[in-house]
VMD Tcl script that draws the C-alpha trace (Angstrom):
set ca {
  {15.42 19.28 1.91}
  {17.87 18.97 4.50}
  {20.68 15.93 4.04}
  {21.20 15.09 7.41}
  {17.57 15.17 8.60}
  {16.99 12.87 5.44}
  {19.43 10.31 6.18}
  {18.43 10.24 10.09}
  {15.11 9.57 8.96}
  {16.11 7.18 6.29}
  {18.09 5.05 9.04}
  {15.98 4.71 11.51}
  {13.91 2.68 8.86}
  {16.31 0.42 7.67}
  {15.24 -2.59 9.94}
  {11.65 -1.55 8.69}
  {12.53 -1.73 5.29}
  {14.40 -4.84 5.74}
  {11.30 -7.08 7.54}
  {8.70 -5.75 5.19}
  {10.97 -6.73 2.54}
  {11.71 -10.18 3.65}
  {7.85 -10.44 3.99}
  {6.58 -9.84 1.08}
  {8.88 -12.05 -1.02}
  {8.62 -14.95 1.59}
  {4.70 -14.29 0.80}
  {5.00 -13.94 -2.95}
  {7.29 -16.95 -3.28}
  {5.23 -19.07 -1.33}
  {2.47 -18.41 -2.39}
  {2.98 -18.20 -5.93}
  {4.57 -21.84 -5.17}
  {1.57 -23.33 -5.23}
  {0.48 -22.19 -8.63}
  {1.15 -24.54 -10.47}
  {-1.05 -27.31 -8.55}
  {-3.92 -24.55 -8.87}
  {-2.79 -24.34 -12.93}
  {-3.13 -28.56 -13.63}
  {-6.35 -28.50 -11.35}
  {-8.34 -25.77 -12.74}
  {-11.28 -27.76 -13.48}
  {-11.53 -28.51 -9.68}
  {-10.38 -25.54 -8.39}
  {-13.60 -23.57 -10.56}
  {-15.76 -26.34 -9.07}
  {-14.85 -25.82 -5.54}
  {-15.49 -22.21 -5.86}
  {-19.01 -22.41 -7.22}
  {-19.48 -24.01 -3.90}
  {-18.83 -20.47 -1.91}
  {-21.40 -17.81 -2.02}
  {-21.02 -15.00 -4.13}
  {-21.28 -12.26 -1.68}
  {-17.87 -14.12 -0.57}
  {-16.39 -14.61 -3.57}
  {-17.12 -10.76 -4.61}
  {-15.79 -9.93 -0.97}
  {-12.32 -10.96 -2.04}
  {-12.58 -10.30 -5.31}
  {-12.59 -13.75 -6.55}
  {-15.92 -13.29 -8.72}
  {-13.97 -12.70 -12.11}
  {-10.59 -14.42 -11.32}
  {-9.15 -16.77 -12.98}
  {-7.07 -18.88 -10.67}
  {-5.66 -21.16 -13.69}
  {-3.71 -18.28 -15.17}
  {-0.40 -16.94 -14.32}
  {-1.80 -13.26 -14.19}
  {-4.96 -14.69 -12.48}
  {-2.88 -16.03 -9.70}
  {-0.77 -13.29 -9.58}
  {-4.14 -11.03 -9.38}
  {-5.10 -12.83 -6.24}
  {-1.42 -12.85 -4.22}
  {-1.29 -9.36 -4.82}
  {-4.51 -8.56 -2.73}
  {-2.57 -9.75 0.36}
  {0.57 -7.80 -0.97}
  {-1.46 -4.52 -1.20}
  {-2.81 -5.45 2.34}
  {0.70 -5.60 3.53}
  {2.07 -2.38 1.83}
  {-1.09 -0.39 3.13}
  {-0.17 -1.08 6.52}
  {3.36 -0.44 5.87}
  {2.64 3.01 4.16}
  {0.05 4.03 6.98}
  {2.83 3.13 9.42}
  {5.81 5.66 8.03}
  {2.59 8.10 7.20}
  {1.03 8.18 10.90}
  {4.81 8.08 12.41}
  {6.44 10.77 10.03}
  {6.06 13.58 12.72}
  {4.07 12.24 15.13}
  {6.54 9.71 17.41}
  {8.84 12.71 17.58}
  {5.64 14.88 18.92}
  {4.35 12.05 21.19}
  {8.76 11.43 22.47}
  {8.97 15.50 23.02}
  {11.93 15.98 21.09}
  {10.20 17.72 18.02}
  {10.60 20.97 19.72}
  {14.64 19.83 19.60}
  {14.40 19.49 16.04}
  {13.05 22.65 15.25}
  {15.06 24.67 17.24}
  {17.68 23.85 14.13}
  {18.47 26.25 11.59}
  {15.95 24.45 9.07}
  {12.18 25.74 8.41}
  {9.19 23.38 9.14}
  {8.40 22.66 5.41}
  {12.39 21.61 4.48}
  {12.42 19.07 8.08}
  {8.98 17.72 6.07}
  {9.84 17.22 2.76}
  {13.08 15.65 4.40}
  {10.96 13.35 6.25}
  {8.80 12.36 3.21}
  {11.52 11.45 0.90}
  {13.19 9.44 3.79}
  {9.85 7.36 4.07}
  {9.06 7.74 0.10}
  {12.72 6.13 -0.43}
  {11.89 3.30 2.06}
  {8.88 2.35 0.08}
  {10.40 2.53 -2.90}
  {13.37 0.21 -1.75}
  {9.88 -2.33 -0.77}
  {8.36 -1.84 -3.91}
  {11.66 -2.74 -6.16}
  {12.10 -5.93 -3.68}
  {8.68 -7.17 -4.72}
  {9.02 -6.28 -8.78}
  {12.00 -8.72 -7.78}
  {10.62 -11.58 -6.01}
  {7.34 -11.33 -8.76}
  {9.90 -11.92 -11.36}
  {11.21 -14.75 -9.52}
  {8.46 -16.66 -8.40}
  {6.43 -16.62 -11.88}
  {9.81 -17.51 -13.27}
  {9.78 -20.62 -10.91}
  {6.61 -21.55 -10.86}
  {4.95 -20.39 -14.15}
  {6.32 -23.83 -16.12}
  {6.13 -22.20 -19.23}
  {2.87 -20.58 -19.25}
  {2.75 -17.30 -21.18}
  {1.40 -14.15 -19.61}
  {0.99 -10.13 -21.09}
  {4.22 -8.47 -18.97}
  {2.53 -5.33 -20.27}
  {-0.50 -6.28 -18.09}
  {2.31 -7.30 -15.29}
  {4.04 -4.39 -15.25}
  {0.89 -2.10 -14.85}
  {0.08 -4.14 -11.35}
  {3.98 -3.83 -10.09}
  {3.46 0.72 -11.08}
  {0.36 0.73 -9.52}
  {2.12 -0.46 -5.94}
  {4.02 3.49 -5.42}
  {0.89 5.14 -6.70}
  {-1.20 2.61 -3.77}
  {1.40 3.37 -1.08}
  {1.27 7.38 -1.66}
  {-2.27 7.35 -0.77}
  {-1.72 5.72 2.70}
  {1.45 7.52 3.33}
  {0.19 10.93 2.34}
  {-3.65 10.05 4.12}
  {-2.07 8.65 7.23}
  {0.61 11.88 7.67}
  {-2.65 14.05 7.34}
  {-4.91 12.27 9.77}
  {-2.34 12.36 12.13}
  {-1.39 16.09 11.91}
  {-5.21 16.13 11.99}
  {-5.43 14.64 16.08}
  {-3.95 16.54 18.60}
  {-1.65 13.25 19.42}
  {-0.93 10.01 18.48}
  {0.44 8.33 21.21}
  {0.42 4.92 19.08}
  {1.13 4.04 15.77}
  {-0.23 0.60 14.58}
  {-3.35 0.83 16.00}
  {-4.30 4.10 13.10}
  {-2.11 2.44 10.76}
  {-4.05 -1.01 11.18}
  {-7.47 1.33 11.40}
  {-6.76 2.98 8.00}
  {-5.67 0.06 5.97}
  {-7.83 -2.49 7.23}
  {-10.56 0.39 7.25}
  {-9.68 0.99 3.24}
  {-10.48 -3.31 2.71}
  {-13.47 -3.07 4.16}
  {-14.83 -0.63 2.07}
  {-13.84 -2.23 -0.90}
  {-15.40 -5.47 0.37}
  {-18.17 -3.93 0.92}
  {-18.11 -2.29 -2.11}
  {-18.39 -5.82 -4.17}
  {-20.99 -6.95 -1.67}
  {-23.25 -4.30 -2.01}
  {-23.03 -3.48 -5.83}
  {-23.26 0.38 -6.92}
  {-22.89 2.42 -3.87}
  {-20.26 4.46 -4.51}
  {-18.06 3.13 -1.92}
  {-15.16 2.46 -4.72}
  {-14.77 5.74 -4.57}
  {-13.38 5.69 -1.07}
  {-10.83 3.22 -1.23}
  {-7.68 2.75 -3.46}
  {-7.90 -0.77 -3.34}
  {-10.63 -0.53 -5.48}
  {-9.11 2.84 -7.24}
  {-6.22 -0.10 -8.16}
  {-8.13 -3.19 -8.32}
  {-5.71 -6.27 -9.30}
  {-8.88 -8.00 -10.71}
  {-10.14 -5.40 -13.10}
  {-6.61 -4.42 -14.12}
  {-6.07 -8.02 -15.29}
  {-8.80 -8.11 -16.94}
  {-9.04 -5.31 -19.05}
  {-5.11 -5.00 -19.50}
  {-5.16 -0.88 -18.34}
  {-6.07 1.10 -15.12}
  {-9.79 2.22 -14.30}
  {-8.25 5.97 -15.34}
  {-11.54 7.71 -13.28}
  {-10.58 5.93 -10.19}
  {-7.04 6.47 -10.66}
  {-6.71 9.84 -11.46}
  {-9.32 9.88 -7.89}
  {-6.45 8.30 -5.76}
  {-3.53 10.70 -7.01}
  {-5.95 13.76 -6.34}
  {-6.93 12.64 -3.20}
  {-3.18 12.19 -1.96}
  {-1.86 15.63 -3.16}
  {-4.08 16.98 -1.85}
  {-3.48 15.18 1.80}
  {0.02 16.22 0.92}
  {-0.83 19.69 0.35}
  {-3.27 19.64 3.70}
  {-0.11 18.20 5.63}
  {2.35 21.17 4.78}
  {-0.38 23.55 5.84}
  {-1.07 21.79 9.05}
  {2.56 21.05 10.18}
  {3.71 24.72 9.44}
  {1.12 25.74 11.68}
  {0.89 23.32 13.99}
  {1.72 23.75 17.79}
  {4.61 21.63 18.75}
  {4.32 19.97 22.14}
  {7.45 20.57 24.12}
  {9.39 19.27 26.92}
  {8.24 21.40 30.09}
}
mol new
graphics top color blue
foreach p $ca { graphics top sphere $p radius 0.5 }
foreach p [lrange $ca 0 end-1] q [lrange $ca 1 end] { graphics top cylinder $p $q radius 0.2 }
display resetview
């Protein structure tokens, strides 16, 4: 690793860090704010959803949740927190070499006394500290909203905790799939649009997954490899699926260092 490469890359995220950070605890506080009207009207709120079709209901994996239920709740604000760290993750994965590539001034940082694999690995801890700052800012806000809104309702904090450690194992996979796919084209001249592709790309799947019953389409996407739903409900991770999403991005990891050693820097003619 090189220490100033690091900390370049580690600045340049800051404000990145900062606004996905003030996101996701505006979106866990709010909407874990409304908990406790969906707690005292559970009755009515099981009702109303035996109104929507199933196919729906499985879509957003609302089939086996219970919605009166701190870790219920919980199960179903953390969908749109996953959503929201995918897209973050497939952002720093998609831009780790590529906006340098697509800016010409790659060629300027290898010119420097450092090998291709140390200006990576500098790179990917940079972007793996940034998520990891995210990550600890929504374990806090969690911890603050159920302990606003919960009004004394117990909940497992074994079964808690397992959802919060399954957030860095979530982000690797778009990090390490997004820096492979785009070592993979020849350039990226834009990075939301693939970062948007892959995460929203990854929901569908599992959407479709719950829609369409045993296809094997789980298989494809970790937000079915880390399922809030089925982790609440059985109180441990689906290890098959799991052990699937950390092969599948150290292996991307490993296909990355391969790539970027040999790939052919564009330079500034």
């Amino acid at each position: 690793m090189n220490a100033n490469i690091y900390r370049h890359e580690f600045r340049t995220r800051l404000r990145s860090v900062l606004i996905w950070s003030l996101a996701l605890t505006f979106l866990t506080i709010f909407f874990f704010a409304m908990f406790p009207v969906f707690a005292d009207q559970a009755a009515l709120m099981n009702e109303m959803l035996a109104k929507f079709p199933q196919e729906l209901l499985v879509a957003f994996g609302m089939d086996n949740m219970d919605l009166s239920t701190v870790l219920g709740f919980y199960s179903f604000v953390f969908f749109f927190i996953q959503l929201c760290l995918a897209i973050q993750a497939s952002n720093y994965g998609f831009g780790l070499v590529s906006i340098e590539e697509s800016e010409l001034t790659a060629d300027f940082l290898l010119s420097k006394p450092v090998s291709r694999s140390q200006v990576l690995t500098s790179k990917l801890l940079a972007a793996l500290t940034s998520l990891v700052i995210t990550t600890l800012v929504v374990w806090v806000s969690t911890f603050i909203a159920i302990s606003l809104f919960r009004e004394g309702r117990a909940y497992d904090m074994s079964t808690l905790l397992l959802l919060l450690f399954s957030i860095l194992i979530f982000q690797l996979f778009f990090l390490s799939v997004g820096l492979v796919i785009s070592l993979l084209v020849k350039r990226v001249r834009s990075v939301t649009p693939y970062a948007l592709g892959l995460a929203f790309g990854a929901y569908v799947l599992a959407a479709f997954s719950g829609v369409f019953g045993d296809v094997g389409l789980e298989l494809l996407t970790p937000f079915k490899h880390l399922d809030a739903t089925y982790i609440v409900q059985h109180g441990a991770y689906d290890t098959p699926l799991v052990l699937l999403n950390v092969a599948v991005s150290l292996v991307a990891l490993a296909a990355s260092y391969w790539l970027y050693i040999r790939r052919d820097i564009p330079a500034v003619s």
